[in-house]
N, C-alpha and C positions, 0 to 999 in steps of 0.2 A: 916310789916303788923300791920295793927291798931288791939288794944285791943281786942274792942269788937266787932272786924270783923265777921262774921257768915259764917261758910263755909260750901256748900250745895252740894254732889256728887250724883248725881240724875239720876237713870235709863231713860229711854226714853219711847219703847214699855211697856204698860201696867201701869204706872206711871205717864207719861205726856201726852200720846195718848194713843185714845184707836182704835189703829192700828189692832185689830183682823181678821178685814174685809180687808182693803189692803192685808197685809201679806196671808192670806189664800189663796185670789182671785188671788194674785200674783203667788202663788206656784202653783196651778190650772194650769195656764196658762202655766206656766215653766215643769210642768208635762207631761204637752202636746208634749211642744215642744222635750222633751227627747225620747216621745214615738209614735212621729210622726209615723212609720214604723212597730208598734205593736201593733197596735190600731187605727180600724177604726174609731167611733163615740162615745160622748160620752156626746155629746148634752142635751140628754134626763136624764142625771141621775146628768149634770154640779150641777144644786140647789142642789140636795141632799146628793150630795158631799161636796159639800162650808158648808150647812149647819154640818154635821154632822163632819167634818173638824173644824168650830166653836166653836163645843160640847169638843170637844178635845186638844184646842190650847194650856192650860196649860200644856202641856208636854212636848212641844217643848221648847228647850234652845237655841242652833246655831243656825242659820237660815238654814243651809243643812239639816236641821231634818223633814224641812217642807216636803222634800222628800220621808221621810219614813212613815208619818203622812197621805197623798196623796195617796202613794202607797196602803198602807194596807187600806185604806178606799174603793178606785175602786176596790182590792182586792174581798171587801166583799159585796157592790152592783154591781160592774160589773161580778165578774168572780164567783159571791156566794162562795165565798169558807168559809165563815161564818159568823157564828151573830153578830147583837151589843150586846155584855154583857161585860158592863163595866169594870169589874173587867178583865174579860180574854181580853179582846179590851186596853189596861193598858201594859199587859202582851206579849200580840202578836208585841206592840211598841216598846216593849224592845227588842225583839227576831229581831226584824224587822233591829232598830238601828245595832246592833250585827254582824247582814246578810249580809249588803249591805255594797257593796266596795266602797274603800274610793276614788276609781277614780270618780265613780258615783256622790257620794254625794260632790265631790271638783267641779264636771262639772255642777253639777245641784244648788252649791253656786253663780259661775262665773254666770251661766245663769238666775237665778234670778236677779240679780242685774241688766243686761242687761234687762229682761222683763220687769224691776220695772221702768226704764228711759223710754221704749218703749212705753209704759199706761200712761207716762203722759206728755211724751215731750214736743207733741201739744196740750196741754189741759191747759188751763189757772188752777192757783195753788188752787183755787175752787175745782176744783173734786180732786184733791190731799187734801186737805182738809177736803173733805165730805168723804174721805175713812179712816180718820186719826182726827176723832175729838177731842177738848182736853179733857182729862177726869174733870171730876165734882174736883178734888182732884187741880188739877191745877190752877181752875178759882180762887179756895178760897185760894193757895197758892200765887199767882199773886198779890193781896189783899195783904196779910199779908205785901209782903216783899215788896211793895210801901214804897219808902222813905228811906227804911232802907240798912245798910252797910253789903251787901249781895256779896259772893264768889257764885256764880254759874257755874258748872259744870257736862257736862252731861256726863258719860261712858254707851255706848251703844252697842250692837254686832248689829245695825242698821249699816250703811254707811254714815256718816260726811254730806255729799251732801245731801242726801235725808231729815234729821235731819233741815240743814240750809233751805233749801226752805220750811220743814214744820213752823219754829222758824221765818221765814221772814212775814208768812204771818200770825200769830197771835201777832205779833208783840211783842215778848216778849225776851229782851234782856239779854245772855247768853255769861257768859266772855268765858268759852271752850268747844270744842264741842270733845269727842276723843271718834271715833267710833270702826266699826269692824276695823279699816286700823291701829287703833292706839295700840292695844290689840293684834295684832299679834306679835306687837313687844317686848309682857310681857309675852310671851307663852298662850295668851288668858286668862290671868288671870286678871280680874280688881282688886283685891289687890293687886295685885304687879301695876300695873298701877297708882291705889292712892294712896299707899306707897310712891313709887318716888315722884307723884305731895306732897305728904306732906314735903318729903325732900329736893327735890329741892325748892320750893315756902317757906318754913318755916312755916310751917302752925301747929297751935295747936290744938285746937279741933276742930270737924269735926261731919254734919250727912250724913251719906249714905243711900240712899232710894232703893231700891229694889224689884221686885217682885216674886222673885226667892231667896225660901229659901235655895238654893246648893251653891248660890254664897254668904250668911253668915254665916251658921252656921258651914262650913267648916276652917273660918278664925280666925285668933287671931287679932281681931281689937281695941280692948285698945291696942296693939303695938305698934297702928301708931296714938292712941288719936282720933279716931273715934269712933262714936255711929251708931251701922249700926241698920236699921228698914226696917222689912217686909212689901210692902203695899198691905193690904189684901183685896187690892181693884183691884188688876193685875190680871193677869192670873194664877194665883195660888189655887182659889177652896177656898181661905182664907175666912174668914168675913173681911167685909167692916171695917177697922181700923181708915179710913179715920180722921174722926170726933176727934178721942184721938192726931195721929199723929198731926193735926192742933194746936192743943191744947198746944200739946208739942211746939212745932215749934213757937207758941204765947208767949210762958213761957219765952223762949229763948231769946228771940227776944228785951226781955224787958230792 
C-alpha cells in the first residue's frame, strides 16, 4: 500500500443514502405480507404508519428490527392500545425487541429482502433512486476525494446487491462493497469485519464513518489504527456534524 494511501470504511444507510423512506416503505409492505391472515385493511391508516415509522427510524439497527418498529406502531393506530409519548414509545421498542421470536424476526429479514427486489425489479433504477437519495454529506465527500488516493469501503447490514445497483447509478466508484451477507460471517460484527480487512490488506490508518453510535463506542479501535466517527447527520437524533467531518477529511487528504 502506498504511503499516503487514505483508507475510508463507510456505513451506507444513513451516511451515504438517505434510505429512511425505502427501508420503511419496504418493511410496511413486508408487514403485510406476514400478517396477511390477521388483518383485514389497513389502507386507511398506511401514511400514518410510514409516517410515524419515519419519526422513529433511529432505533432501528438489524434490519429485522423494522419488524418490531411496524408492529408496535399498527399496535397504537390500528389496535389503540396506546399513545405516541416519546419517551414510553422508546421504551415499548425495547420491550417489543425482547417479545418477539426470533423465528418471526429471521422470516420477516428473509422476506424483506425478497419485498425490497419485488418494488424494484421492474422499475427502472430511477425510483430506486428517488427512494434512496444521496445524502448532502456524500455529494461534498465525492468532491473532496476526486483525484485523490482514496481506499473505499463500505460495511453495511444493507445487502451487497441492492448497495451495487444504488452505487451504479450515481455513478460513484467503490473498491468493496461487504454487506449484511459479509457480517454474518464476523458474528455481525463490523470490527471484527474491518479488523481482518486491516490485516489481511496491510492497512495503517483508517476512518470509519457511521451512524450508529453502539457500533463505536463499544470498540477499541486505535487496535486496529482506525479513527472511527459518528455521522450526526444519520439516523441518530445527532446534530448535523457534517460540515467538521468534511473538514477533517480535507485536513487529511492533504
Amino acid at each position: 500500500m502506498k504511503k499516503n494511501k487514505k483508507i475510508f470504511y463507510l456505513d451506507f444507510d444513513g451516511v451515504l443514502a438517505d434510505s429512511a423512506k425505502e427501508c420503511i416503505t419496504t418493511s410496511f409492505f413486508t408487514w403485510l405480507k406476514l400478517n396477511k391472515n390477521t388483518i383485514n385493511d389497513l389502507s386507511d391508516s398506511k401514511e400514518s404508519i410510514i409516517k410515524n415509522a419515519l419519526k422513529y427510524r433511529y432505533l432501528v439497527t438489524p434490519p429485522e428490527h423494522y419488524f418490531c418498529l411496524i408492529d408496535l406502531i399498527v399496535d397504537i393506530i390500528y389496535f389503540k392500545k396506546e399513545r405516541f409519548i416519546h419517551h414510553d414509545f422508546e421504551k415499548s421498542f425495547k420491550k417489543k425487541i425482547n417479545s418477539v421470536d426470533i423465528r418471526t424476526l429471521d422470516k420477516f429479514k428473509k422476506t424483506f429482502f425478497l419485498t425490497r427486489r419485488e418494488r424494484f425489479s421492474d422499475k427502472p433504477n430511477s425510483e430506486w433512486l428517488a427512494e434512496n437519495p444521496p445524502t448532502e454529506f456524500l455529494k461534498k465527500f465525492k468532491e473532496l476525494i476526486r483525484n485523490k488516493d482514496c481506499e473505499l469501503i463500505i460495511i453495511s447490514r444493507k445487502d451487497s446487491k441492492s448497495i451495487s445497483i444504488w452505487l451504479n447509478e450515481i455513478k460513484l466508484k467503490i473498491n468493496e462493497i461487504h454487506g449484511s451477507e459479509s457480517l454474518i460471517r464476523f458474528n455481525d460484527s463490523k470490527f471484527s469485519l474491518i479488523k481482518n480487512l486491516q490485516l489481511k490488506k496491510n492497512f495503517n490508518e483508517g476512518i470509519f464513518i457511521d451512524d450508529s453510535s453502539d457500533e463505536i463506542i463499544k470498540e477499541n479501535w486505535k487496535s486496529i489504527f482506525i479513527t472511527p466517527i459518528i455521522a450526526g447527520w444519520g439516523y441518530n437524533l445527532l446534530k448535523d456534524n457534517s460540515k467538521r467531518v468534511l473538514k477533517k477529511i480535507k485536513e487529511d487528504l492533504r
